[in-house]
N, C-alpha and C positions, 0 to 999 in steps of 0.2 A: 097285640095283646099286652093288655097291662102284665108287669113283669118282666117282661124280655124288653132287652135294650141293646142296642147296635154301637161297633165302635164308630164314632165318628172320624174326618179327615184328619183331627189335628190329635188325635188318643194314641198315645206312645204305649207300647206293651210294656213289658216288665224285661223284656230281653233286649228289647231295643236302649232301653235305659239303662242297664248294664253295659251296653257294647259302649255308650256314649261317657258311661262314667271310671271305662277302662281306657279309654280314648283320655278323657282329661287328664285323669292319673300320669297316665304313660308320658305327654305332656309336660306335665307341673314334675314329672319324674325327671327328663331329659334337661326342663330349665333348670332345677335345682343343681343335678349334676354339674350342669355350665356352668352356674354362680360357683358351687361349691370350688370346681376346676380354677375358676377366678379368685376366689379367695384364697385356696394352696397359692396357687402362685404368685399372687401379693404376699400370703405371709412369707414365700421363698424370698421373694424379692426384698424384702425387712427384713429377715436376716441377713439377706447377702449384704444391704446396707447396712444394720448394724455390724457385722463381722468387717465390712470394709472401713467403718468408721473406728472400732477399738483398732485396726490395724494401725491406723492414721495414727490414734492418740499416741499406740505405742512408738510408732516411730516417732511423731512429736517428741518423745519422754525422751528417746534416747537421745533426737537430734540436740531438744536441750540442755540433758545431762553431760552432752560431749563439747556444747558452747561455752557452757559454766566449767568445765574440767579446761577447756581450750583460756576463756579467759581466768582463770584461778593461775593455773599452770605454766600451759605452754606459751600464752603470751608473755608472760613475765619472765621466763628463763629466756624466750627471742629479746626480749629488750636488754636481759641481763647478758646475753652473749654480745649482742651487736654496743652494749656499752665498754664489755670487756674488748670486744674488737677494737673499737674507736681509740680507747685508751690505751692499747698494744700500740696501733700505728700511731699514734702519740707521740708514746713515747719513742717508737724506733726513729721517725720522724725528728725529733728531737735528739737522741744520741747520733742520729747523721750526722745533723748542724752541725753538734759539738767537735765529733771529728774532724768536719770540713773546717773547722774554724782551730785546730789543735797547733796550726805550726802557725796562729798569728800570736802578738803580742803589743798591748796596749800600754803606748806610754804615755804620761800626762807628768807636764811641767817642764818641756823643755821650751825651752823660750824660740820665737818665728824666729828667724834672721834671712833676710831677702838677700841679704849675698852673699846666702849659701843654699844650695840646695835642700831638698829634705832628706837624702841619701847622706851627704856633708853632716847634716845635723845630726842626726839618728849614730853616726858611727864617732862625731866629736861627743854626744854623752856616751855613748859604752866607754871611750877614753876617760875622760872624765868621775863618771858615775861610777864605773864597774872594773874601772881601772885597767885594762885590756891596755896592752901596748899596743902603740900607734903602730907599729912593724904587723899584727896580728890583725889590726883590724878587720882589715880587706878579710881575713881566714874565713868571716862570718858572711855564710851567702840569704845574703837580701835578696829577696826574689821583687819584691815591691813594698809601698814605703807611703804614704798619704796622711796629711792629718782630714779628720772626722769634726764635721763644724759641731760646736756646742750652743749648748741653748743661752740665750739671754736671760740675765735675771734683774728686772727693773731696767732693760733697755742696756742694761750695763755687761761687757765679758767677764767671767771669774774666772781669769787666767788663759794661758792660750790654750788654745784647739790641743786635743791631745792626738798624736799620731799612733796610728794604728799598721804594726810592720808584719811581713807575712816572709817566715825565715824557711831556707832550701832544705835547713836538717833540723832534724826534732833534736837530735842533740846540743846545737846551737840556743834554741828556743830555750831547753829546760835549765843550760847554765846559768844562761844570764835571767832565768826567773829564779832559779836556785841563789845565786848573788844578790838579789833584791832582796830576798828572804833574810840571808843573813848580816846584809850590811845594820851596824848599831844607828841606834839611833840619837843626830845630835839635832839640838832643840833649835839652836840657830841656823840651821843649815836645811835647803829646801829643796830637796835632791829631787831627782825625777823617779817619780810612781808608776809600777810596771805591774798590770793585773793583766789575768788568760782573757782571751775573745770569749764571749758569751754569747748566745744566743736573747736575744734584748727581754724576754721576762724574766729569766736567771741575771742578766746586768742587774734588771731592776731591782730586784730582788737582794743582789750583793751590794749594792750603793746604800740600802737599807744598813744594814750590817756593817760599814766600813766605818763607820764613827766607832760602834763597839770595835770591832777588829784593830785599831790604833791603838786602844785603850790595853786593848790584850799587849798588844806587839811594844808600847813603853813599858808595859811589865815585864819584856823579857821574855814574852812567848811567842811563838807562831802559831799562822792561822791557815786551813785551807777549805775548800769545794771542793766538797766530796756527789758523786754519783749525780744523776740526773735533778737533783736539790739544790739549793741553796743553803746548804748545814754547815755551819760557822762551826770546826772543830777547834783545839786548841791545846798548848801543852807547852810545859818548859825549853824553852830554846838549847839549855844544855844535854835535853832528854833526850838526844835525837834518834834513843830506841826506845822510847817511853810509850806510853796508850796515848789514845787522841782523848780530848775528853769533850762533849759534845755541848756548846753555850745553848743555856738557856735563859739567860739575861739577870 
């Protein structure tokens, strides 16, 4: 009959279409959840990256700030200590020398004589020069006795080798340097020159100074080396309680 109409095979009810589109939901429910699931945990994961990256900077900041504090600082008080160091042992290094070298005594201007010994020679100028009687000489114990070759100047010797003697008693050493001190000086006469062992940049260094140092000593004054220097002091020969007084040329 016209009017009535039958479901066909392929005619979904109204409840079946329901069931289908609680079906997709639940679905498109459970993928969204996933993503969502995915997406917290990337954003976790971005934070934990961010949070581990500021940690880095900070340590960077500090490691930097302690490289800049290291070289501002401490590297420079290490170089100022290990300079202070170098220049301690320097100088103890150098007041050894001095020590080791305290009982010699440098003469210059005695003339060679090949038939005499150098022991012969050294004790005919103390007779001589320092006036020591011949009876006394022997008193002074020579431990050893050499002369020190000198340099050539134009191929040519200025004067002999000066002998370098190394005396048993300090007290022997400081008389006969104390004698040299006070003998006067005469302008024709060409006595023999008697300076302390040096350590060879303090030599140098007093060879500088020995032209002035003469110049003091025909005025009438004495001269000495003082301390690990080379400091030409100086003062009236009659003062011999007088201040030193320190040349500055």
């Amino acid at each position: 009959m016209a009017g009535n109409t039958k479901d066909g095979p392929d005619t979904v009810s109204n409840a079946e279409l329901k069931t289908i589109m609680l079906r997709l939901e639940s679905t498109l429910n459970k993928r969204m959840d996933k993503l969502q699931s995915q997406v917290n945990k990337l954003n976790q994961s971005v934070s934990t990256n961010e949070e581990t990256i500021r940690t880095l900077e900070e340590k960077i900041t500090r490691d930097s700030e302690q490289t800049n504090e290291l070289a501002q600082e401490t590297v420079p008080n290490i170089e100022k200590r290990l300079t202070d160091l170098k220049q301690d042992i320097e100088k103890k290094l150098l007041l050894s020398e001095i020590h080791d070298r305290k009982l010699n005594l440098l003469f210059y201007g005695a003339e060679e004589k090949k038939d005499k010994t150098i022991y012969e020679v050294v004790r005919n100028f103390l007779i001589t020069d320092f006036n020591v009687p011949q009876a006394d000489v022997y008193d002074f114990y020579i431990v050893n006795a050499h002369r020190l070759p000198r340099r050539n100047y134009g191929g040519q010797r200025k004067g002999p080798d000066p002998i370098i003697v190394r005396f048993g008693h300090l007290p022997d050493r400081n008389w006969i340097l104390e004698q040299a001190k006070n003998r006067s000086y005469v302008p024709e006469r060409k006595p023999v020159m008697v300076y302390t062992d040096l350590p060879a940049e303090m030599k140098r260094k007093r060879g500088m100074l020995a032209a002035e140092a003469k110049k003091l000593r025909r005025e009438g004054r004495v001269t000495r080396i003082k301390g690990t220097e080379v400091i030409m002091e100086h003062r009236a020969k009659e003062q011999r309680q007088g201040p030193w007084v320190k040349y500055t040329g």
